[in-house]
C-alpha positions, 0 to 999 in steps of 0.5 A, a space after each residue: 641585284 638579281 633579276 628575280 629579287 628586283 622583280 619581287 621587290 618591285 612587287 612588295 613596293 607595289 603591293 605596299 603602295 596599295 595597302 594605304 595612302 596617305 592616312 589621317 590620324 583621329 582626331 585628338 590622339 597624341 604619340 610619343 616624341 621621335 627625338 632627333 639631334 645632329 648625331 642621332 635619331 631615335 622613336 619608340 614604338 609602342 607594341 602589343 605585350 606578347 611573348 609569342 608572335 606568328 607570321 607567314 601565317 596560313 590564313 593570310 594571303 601569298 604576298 600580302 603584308 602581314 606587319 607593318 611599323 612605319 613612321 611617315 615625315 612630311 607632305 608630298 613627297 612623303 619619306 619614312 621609314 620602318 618594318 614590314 613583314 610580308 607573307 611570302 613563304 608557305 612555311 607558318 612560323 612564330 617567335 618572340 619579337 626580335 625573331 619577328 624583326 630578324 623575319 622581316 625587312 627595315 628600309 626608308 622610301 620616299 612616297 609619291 602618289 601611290 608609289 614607294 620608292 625604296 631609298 637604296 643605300 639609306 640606314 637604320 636599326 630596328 631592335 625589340 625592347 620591352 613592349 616596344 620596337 625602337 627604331 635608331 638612326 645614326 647614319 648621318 647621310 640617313 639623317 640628312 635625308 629623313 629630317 634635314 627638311 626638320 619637319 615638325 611632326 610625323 605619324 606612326 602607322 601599326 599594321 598587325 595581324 592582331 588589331 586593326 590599323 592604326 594611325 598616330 601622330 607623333 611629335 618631331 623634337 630636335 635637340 643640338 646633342 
């Protein structure tokens, strides 16, 4: 890796630190189940119904998150996985959903603290169907590390430039299929 991108890295995993820590979701919400089996791991994230979507977009500030669709497994040390999008181009520039995704960036970190670290190496797809993202695992060094503790529950975080954060736990439900 060069030197400029693991700078730049560094600090989109630094600034990514500082949008949230731990958050707790309010209090009688309930998500989707995320289904886990031996083979796969699978969780649709609902999103808001749009035919156009804009990003890099001139109003939001030089390297801050403008997108974010993560979901949070455990305690401390936290891992997840997800997409985000930070505003690191001057162009503006707009599109359907899977134009956003192809824009952005997929990847599983471990949390500690206020630090994300990048799990280099680890796996997932992310694609746009209906008004949803759906997230697949099916990288089975991927699985192990992300559900191999089989924690029980999980919390979808939503950053958009279009509402406001949200935070929704989501049941865990693991099938032997």
């Amino acid at each position: 890796m060069s030197s400029a991108r693991s700078i730049a890295l560094a600090v989109l995993v630094s600034q990514l630190a500082c949008v949230h820590s731990r958050l707790q979701p309010a209090a009688g919400e309930q998500g989707l189940p995320l289904k886990v089996s031996s083979r796969e791991a699978s969780v649709r994230f609902p999103v808001e119904n749009r035919s156009y979507w804009e990003w890099n977009r001139p109003q939001a500030s030089g390297w801050s998150l403008e997108y974010e669709w993560a979901i949070e497994l455990g305690e401390e040390p936290i891992v997840a996985f997800g997409f985000h999008l930070f505003n690191i181009r001057p162009q503006p520039a707009g599109g359907t959903l899977a134009e956003l995704l192809k824009a952005g960036q997929v990847s599983v970190w471990r949390s500690e603290g206020s630090r994300r670290l990048i799990l280099e190496g680890a796996k997932l797809s992310v694609a746009a169907e209906d008004s949803a993202i759906v997230f697949n695992i099916t990288d089975a060094p991927t699985l192990d590390l992300l559900f191999g503790s089989h924690p029980l529950s999980a919390v979808l975080i939503a950053h958009t430039p279009y509402q406001a954060q949200t935070v929704t736990p989501v049941r865990v439900v693991y099938s032997k299929h």
